[in-house]
N, C-alpha and C positions, 0 to 999 in steps of 0.2 A: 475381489476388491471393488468397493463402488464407487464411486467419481466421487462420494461426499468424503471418502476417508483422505482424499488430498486436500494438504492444506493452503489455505490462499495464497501462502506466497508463492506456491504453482502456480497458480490460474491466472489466465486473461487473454480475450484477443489475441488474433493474429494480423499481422499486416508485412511488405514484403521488405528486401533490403541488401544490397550486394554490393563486392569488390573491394579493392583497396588499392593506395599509394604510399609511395614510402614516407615514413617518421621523420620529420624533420624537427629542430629545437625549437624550444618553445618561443626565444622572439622572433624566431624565423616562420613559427605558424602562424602568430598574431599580426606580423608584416603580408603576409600571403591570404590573411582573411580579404581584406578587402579588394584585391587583386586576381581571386579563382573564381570560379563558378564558370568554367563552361558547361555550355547550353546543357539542363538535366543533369548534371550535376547537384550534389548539398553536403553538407558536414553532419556527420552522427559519430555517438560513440559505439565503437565497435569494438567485438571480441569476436578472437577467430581457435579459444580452444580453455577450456577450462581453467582454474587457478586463481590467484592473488588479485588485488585492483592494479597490479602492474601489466595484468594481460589487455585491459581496456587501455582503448586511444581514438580521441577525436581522429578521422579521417573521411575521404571524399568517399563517398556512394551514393548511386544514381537517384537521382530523382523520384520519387514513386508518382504514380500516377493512380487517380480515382478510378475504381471499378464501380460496377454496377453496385447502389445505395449508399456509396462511399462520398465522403466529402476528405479534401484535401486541407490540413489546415498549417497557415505557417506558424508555428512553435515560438511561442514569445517567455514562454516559465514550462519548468518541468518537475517532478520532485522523485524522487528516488524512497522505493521502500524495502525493507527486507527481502522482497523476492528478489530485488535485481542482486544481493550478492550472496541469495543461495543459490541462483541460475547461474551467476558469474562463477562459482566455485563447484557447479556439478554437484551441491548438498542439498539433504544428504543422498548418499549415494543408491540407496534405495529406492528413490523418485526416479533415477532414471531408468530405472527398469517400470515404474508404473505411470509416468508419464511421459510418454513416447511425443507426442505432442511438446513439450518443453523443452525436452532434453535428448539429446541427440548422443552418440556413443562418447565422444571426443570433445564435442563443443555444445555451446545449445544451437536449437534450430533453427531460430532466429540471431542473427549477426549482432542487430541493435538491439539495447538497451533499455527499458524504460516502458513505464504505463503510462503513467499520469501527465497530461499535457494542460497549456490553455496558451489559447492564440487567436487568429484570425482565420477565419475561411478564407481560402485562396480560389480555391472553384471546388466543384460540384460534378459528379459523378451522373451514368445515366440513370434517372428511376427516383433522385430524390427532389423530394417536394417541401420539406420542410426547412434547410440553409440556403444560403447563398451568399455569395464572396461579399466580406465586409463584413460579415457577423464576427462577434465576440464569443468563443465557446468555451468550455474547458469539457474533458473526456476521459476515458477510456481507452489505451490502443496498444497492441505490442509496439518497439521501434520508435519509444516517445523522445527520448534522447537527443532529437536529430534536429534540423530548422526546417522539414516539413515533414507530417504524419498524414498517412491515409486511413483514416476511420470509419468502421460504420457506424450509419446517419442516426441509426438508433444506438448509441455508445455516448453521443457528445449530448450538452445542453447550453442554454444560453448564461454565460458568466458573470454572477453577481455586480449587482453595485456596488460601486464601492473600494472593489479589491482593485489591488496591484494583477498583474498577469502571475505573477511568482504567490501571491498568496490562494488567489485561485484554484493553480498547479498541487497545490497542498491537499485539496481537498477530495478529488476525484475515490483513489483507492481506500483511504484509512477511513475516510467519512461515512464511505458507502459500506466499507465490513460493518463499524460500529453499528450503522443504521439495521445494516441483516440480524446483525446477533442482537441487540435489543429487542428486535420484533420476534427474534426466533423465542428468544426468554417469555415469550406472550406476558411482557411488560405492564403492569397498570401502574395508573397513579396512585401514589404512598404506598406503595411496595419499596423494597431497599435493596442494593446490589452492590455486592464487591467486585470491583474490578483490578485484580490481579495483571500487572503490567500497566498503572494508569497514568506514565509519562509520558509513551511511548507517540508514536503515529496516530494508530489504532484508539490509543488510550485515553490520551485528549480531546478526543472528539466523543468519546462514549464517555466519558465523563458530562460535558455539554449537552449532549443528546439525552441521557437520564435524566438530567434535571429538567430539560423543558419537556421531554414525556410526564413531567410530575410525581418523580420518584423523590421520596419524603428524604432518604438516608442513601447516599453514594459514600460508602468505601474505599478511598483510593491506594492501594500497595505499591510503595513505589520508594525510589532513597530520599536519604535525609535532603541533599542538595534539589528534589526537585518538591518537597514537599509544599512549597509556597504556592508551586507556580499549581498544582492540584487543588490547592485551598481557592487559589484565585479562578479559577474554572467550573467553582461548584460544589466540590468536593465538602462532605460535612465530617468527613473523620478520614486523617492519613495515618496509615499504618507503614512506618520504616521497616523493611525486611531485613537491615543489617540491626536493628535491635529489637525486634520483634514476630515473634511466630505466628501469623491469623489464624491460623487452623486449630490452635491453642487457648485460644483468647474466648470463649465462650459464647460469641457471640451467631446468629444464624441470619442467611438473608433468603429474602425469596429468587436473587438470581445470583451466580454466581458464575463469573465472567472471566474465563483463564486468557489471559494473550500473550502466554510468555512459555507454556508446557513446563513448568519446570518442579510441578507438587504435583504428588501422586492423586491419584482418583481418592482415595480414603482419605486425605489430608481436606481435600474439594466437598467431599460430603461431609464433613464433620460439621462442615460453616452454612449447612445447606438445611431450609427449612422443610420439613415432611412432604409441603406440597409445593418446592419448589425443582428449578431448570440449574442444570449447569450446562453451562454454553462455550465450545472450545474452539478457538481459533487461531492458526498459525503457532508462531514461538520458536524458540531455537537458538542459542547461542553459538556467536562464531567461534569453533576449534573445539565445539562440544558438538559430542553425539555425530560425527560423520558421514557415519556408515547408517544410522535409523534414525537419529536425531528424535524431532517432536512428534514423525511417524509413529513411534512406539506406545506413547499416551494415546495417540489418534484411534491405534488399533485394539488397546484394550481397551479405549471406550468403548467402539461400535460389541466389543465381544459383551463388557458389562450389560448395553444398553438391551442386551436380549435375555438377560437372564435376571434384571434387577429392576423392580419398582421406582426407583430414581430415573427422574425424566431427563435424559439429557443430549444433547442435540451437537449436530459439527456443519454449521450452514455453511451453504457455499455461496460468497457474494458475488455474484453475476451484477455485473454493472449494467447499467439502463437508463435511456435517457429517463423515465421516470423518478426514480431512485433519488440522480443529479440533480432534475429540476426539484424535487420536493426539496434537496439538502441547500441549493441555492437561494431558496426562497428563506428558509430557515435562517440562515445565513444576514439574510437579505434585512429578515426582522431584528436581529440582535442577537437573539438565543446563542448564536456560537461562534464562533470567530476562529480559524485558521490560527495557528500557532508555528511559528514558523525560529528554528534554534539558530540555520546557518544558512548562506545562501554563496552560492558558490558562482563562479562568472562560467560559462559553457565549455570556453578551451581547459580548466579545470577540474572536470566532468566527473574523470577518475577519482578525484582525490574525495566527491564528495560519496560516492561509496565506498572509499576507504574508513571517509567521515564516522557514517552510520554504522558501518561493519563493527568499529573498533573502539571507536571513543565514546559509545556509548549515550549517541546523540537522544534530546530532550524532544517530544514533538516530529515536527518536518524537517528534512533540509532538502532545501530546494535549488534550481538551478537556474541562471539569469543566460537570456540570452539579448546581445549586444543586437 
C-alpha cells in the first residue's frame, strides 16, 4: 500500500499534547476561562478514545513548547475539516491498520484535535530564521484546536490582508488540497472540469482556483440549496445530484475532480475526455462505509490505474509554506475569498464537528477563539 493510496483526511503534521482535568458545566467552564492558566498550562479540544463528537471536550493541557524549526503560535481561528471526525470516530476502520501514524488501537495518537490554525507568533524555536513573535500567520499543524500550536516553520505563512483570523483559519487545508488536485489534473486554461462535491470545504475553493487558472467551463455537483452560492463562486453550470445524474448527461470534460467518493470509476469515465485526468480526493460519508469507506474507490483506482489508459491520479496534499503563501496572495488579489457557513465560539468546539459530521455543512466552519 503506498502512502498515496491514503486519503487526505488522514494526513498532516504532527505536534505534541497531554493530560487532563475533570469536566466541569459549561457556565462553570466559561467563569474558570479567565481565572486558569497556571504557569504552562492551555485549553484544547481533546479526545482520549474513539466515538461520537460527545467523546471530544475542551480541557487543560500543558503548554507546548517550540522545538528545534518550530514556531509557537497563539491560536486566534481555527476551522475543522472531514478528517478531524474520521480521526475523531477511528473511520474507517481500515485506516487504522494503514495509518499507524494517525491512529492509534483505541484512540488516535494525537489527544488534540485540528489542522488548520491562524494566529500570532508567540516565540520561536532554535534554527528558525524566517518568523518571529508578533507576526500574523496562518498554517498547517496536528493539535490546531488549542490557544497555542507548535508548527513547523515551513508549515505556517504570513496571513492575508484583509481577513478576519477566522476566515484565514478557512483556508490552510481545503485551499491547499484544491490547489494539489488542480495542478495534479495538469490544468490549462479553457480546458473545463467537473467538480463533484462543489460545496463542500475542498469544493469552494476549487471552484475559485479553476476559474482564475482560466478554466473556460467549471461544473459544479452539488444540492439544489447550495446551487446559488456555486454560481456565485464561478461556477458556469450546476448539476443538482438529487435531480440529476452527470455521468448520464452526455456531456465530457478534460478534468474530472471526485471529493466526495461516492460514483464509481465507470460512472467518472463516462464524463471524462480521451485525453483527460481524473483526480480523486478524500470523501466519505458519516455512518456510511465504516469499515473501507472511500478507501475502496482509492484502491480500485491505484489497481485501474495500472492496467488502463485513463490518467488518473490520488495526490497527496502536503502543505508548505509555498503552497500557503502562493494561496495568500491569491486571496490577497481577489480571485478567491474564504467562505465561511458557521462559526462557532472555542468552548463550543465539539459541537462544531458534530456541525460538519451531520448537518451537512456548506463551505467551512470555523472556530473563534475569545
Amino acid at each position: 500500500m503506498t502512502r498515496t493510496m491514503v486519503p487526505a483526511f488522514m494526513r498532516a503534521p504532527l505536534s505534541p499534547g497531554n493530560t487532563c482535568r475533570a469536566v466541569v458545566a459549561y457556565r462553570c467552564n466559561r467563569w474558570r476561562l479567565s481565572l486558569r492558566h497556571p504557569e504552562g498550562d492551555m485549553r484544547a479540544l481533546v479526545q482520549d478514545r474513539y466515538g461520537s463528537p460527545d467523546v471530544l471536550r475542551v480541557d487543560d493541557v500543558p503548554k507546548p513548547v517550540p522545538g528545534h524549526k518550530e514556531v509557537l503560535v497563539r491560536v486566534k481561528g481555527a476551522s475543522v475539516n472531514a478528517r478531524d471526525w474520521h480521526v475523531m470516530r477511528g473511520e474507517p476502520r481500515l485506516a487504522r491498520l494503514l495509518d499507524s501514524v494517525t491512529f492509534g488501537r483505541a484512540a488516535p495518537k494525537v489527544r488534540i484535535r485540528g489542522t488548520d490554525f491562524a494566529g500570532t507568533v508567540e516565540s520561536v524555536g532554535d534554527g528558525v530564521t524566517r518568523w518571529r513573535p508578533g507576526d500574523d500567520v496562518l498554517g498547517e499543524s496536528d493539535a490546531a484546536i488549542a490557544e497555542y500550536v507548535a508548527a513547523p516553520e515551513g508549515l505556517v505563512a504570513t496571513m492575508p490582508a484583509g481577513l478576519s483570523f477566522e476566515q484565514a483559519a478557512a483556508i490552510p487545508l481545503a485551499a491547499n488540497t484544491a490547489l494539489v488536485c488542480l495542478r495534479a489534473g495538469q490544468v490549462q486554461a479553457g480546458q473545463s472540469v467537473l467538480i463533484n462535491g462543489a460545496s463542500g470545504g475542498v469544493g469552494t475553493f476549487a471552484i475559485q482556483l479553476a476559474k482564475s487558472m482560466g478554466m473556460v467551463q467549471v461544473t459544479a455537483v452539488c444540492s439544489a440549496r447550495n446551487a446559488d452560492l456555486a454560481r456565485s463562486l464561478g461556477a458556469d453550470v450546476v448539476v443538482d445530484y438529487s435531480r440529476e445524474d452527470f455521468s448520464k448527461s452526455g456531456s465530457q470534460y478534460d478534468l474530472v475532480l471526485d471529493l466526495v467518493g461516492n460514483r464509481s470509476l465507470r460512472d467518472l469515465r463516462r464524463v471524462l475526455k480521451p485525453s483527460g485526468t481524473i483526480v480523486l480526493s478524500g470523501g466519505g460519508v458519516s455512518g456510511q462505509g465504516r469499515f473501507i469507506g472511500p478507501l475502496s474507490l482509492l484502491i480500485r483506482a491505484q489497481l485501474m490505474a495500472r492496467v488502463s489508459r485513463v490518467r488518473l491520479v490520488i495526490p497527496e496534499a502536503q502543505p508548505s509554506t509555498q503552497n500557503l503563501a502562493e494561496l495568500a496572495a491569491v486571496v490577497e488579489s481577489g480571485s478567491i475569498t474564504p467562505i465561511v457557513d458557521k462559526t462557532f465560539p472555542f468552548e463550543n468546539a465539539p459541537e462544531a464537528i458534530r456541525y460538519l459530521e451531520v448537518e451537512h455543512a456548506r463551505a467551512k466552519v470555523v472556530i473563534a477563539f475569545s
